[in-house]
ZALOZA-798216 format. One record per residue (C-alpha): residue number from 1; x, y, z negated. Coordinates in steps of 0.1 Angstrom, whole numbers, plus 5000, padded with zeros to 4 digits. Each point is the difference from the previous one (the first is absolute). Example, Ala and Ser with C-alpha at 12.3 -4.5 7.8 and 13.67 -1.06 7.14 Angstrom:
ZALOZA-798216
1|5123|4955|4922
2|5014|5034|5007
end
This chain:
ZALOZA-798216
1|1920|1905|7017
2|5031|4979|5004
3|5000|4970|5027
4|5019|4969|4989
5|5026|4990|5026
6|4993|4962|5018
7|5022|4975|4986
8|5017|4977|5028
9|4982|4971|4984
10|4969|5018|5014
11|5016|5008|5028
12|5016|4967|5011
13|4961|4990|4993
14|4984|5025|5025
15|5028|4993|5027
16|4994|4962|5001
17|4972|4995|5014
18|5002|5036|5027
19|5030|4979|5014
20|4983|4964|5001
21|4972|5025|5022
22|5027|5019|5022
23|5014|4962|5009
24|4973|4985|5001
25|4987|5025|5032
26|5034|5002|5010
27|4998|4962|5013
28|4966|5004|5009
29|5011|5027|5024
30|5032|4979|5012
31|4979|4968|5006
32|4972|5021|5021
33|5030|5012|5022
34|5010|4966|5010
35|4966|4993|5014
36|4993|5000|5038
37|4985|5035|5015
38|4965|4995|5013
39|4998|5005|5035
40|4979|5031|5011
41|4964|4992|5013
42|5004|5007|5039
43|4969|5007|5016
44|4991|4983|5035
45|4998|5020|5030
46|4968|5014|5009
47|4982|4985|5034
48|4989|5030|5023
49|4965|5001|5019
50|4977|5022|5016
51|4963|5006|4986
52|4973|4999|5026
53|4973|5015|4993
54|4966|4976|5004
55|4981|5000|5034
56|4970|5024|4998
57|4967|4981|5002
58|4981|4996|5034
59|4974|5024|5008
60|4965|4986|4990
61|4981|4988|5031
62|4976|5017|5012
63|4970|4982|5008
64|4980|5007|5031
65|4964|5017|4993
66|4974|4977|5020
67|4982|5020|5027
68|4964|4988|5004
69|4992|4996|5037
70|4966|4993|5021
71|5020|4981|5028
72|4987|4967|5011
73|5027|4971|4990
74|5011|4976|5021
75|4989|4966|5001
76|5024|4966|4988
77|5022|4984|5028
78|4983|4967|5017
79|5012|4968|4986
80|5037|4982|5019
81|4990|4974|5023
82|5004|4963|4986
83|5020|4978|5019
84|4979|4962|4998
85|5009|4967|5019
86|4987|4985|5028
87|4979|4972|4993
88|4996|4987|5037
89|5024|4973|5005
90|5011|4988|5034
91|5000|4962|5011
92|5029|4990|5009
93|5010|5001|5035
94|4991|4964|5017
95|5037|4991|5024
96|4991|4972|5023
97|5036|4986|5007
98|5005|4984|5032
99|5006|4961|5000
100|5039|4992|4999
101|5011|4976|5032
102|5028|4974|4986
103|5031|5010|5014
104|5022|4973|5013
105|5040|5000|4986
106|5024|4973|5001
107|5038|5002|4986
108|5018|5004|5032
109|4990|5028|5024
110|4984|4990|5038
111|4996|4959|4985
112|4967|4977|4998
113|4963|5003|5013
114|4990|5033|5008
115|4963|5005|5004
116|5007|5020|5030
117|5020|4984|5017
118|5000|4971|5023
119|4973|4984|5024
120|4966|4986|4994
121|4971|4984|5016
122|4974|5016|4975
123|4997|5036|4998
124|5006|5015|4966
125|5011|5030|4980
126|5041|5000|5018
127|5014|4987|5031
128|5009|4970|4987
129|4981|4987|4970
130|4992|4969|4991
131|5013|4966|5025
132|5035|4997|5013
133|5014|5014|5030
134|5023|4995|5022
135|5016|5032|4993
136|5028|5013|4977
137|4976|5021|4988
138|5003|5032|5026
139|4967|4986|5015
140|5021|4990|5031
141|5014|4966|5015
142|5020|4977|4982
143|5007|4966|4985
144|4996|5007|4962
145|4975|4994|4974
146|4989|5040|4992
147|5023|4992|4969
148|5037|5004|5009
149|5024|4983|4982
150|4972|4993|4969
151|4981|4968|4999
152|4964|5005|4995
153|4975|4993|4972
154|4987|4966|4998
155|4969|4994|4981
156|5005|4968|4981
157|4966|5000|4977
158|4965|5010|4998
159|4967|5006|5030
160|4968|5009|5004
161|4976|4972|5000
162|4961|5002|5011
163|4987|4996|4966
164|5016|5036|4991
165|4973|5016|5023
166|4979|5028|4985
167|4968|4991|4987
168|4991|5036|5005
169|5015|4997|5041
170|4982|4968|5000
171|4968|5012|4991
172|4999|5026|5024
173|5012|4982|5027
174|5032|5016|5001
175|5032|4991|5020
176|5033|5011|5016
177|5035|5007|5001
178|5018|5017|4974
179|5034|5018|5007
180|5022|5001|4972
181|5037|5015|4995
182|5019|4986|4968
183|5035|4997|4985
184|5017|4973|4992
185|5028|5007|4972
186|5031|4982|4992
187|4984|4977|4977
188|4978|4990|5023
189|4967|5018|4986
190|4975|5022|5019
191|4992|5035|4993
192|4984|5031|5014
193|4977|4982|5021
194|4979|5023|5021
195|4975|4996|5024
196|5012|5014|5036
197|4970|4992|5022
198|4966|4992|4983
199|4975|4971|5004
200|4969|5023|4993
201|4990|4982|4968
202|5019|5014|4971
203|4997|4964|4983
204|5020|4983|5026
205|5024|5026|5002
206|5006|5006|4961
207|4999|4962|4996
208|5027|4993|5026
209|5029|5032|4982
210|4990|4981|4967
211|5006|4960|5008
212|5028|5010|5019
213|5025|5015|4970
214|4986|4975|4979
215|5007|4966|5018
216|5026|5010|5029
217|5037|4993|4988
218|5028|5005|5025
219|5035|4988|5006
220|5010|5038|5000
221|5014|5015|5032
222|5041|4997|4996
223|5032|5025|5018
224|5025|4987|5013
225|5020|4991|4971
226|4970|4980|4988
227|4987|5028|4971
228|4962|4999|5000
229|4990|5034|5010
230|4959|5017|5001
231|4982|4995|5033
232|4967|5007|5016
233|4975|4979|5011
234|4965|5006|5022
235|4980|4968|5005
236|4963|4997|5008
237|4973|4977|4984
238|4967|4991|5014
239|4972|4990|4981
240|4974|4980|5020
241|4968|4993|4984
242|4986|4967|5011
243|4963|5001|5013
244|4987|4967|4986
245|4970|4985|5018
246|4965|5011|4980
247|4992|4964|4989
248|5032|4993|4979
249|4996|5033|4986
end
């Protein structure tokens, strides 16, 4: 059999499109060389530790076996001791305080009537109380007043009249002298009236303390630069109940 030779019609025909494919991956291979390589996958680095191996479980406990036993048991403790109040409650305590005697003070030091000092013709609770003296006030001779260089109180209002007698003195047929010991301030009121020598009838003697630091007013006792100063006075009143004859009763 004879084979017919290719003509280079064919030929150019058949080589066409074999070099349109050779190109064609030719710039395929060219433009996948211009891209950029892909980095290589690094792993990271491994972290190290140590295994332990789990705890082994607790041994199971063992639970005691009770042991019956024909002892006698013991009995409960007592009950604690409760603590309660008192209910007794103490009075309280009765103090009796002992009266409080006025104490005599003036502004200047060794000045004015001192209730023991001087002389008297009446004996009373000092060596020189109540009435003047002819003293200085040491209870010996002189020629002063008992007042030094002070002028003494001069009572300018108020008395005790008859008709201020007790109807309960009265009544009983009570009388006497009252001793009283006052003072006379520096504006010329009484206070602190006490009684120094009793009568025996409390009437008289509260009557007299009372009508006295409510009626007497004094010309106050004065130093010697004329400033009114507090002084003492002790003066006696008698009440004298009149006997009137039976038929002008």
């Amino acid at each position: 059999m004879t084979l017919a030779r290719p003509d280079w019609r064919d030929r150019l025909r058949a080589a066409i499109p074999t070099g349109l494919i050779v190109g064609a991956g030719g710039y395929v291979l060219i433009l996948g060389l211009g891209f950029t390589s892909v980095p290589p996958l690094v792993s990271p680095a491994l972290d190290s530790f140590d295994v332990v191996p789990p705890a082994p479980p607790p041994p199971p406990r063992v639970q005691p076996r009770k042991v019956e036993t024909h002892r006698p048991r013991g009995a409960a403790a007592p009950p604690n001791i409760r603590s309660q109040a008192t209910e007794v409650v103490a009075p309280p305590p009765m103090v009796v305080l002992p009266p409080v005697s006025p104490v005599v003070v003036a502004p200047v030091a060794g000045t004015g009537a001192d209730p023991s000092q001087g002389a008297s013709d009446r004996p009373g609770p000092g060596t020189g109380a109540g009435g003047i003296g002819n003293g200085t006030g040491s209870g010996g001779s002189g020629d002063g007043d008992g007042y030094g260089d002070e002028t003494p109180p001069r009572r300018i209002k108020g008395r005790i009249k008859d008709s201020d007698y007790p109807e309960a003195a009265a009544d009983a047929g009570a009388s006497g002298t009252v001793q009283v010991r006052y003072f006379v301030n520096v504006d010329g009121r009484v206070s602190g009236c006490v009684v120094t020598r009793s009568s025996g009838n409390a009437a008289l003697d509260e009557t007299t303390c009372r009508l006295i630091e409510q009626r007497y007013r004094y010309d106050p006792s004065r130093d010697a630069d004329g400033r009114p100063v507090r002084s003492i006075i002790v003066v006696n009143q008698d009440w004298v109940l009149e006997r009137l004859p039976a038929e002008r009763r």
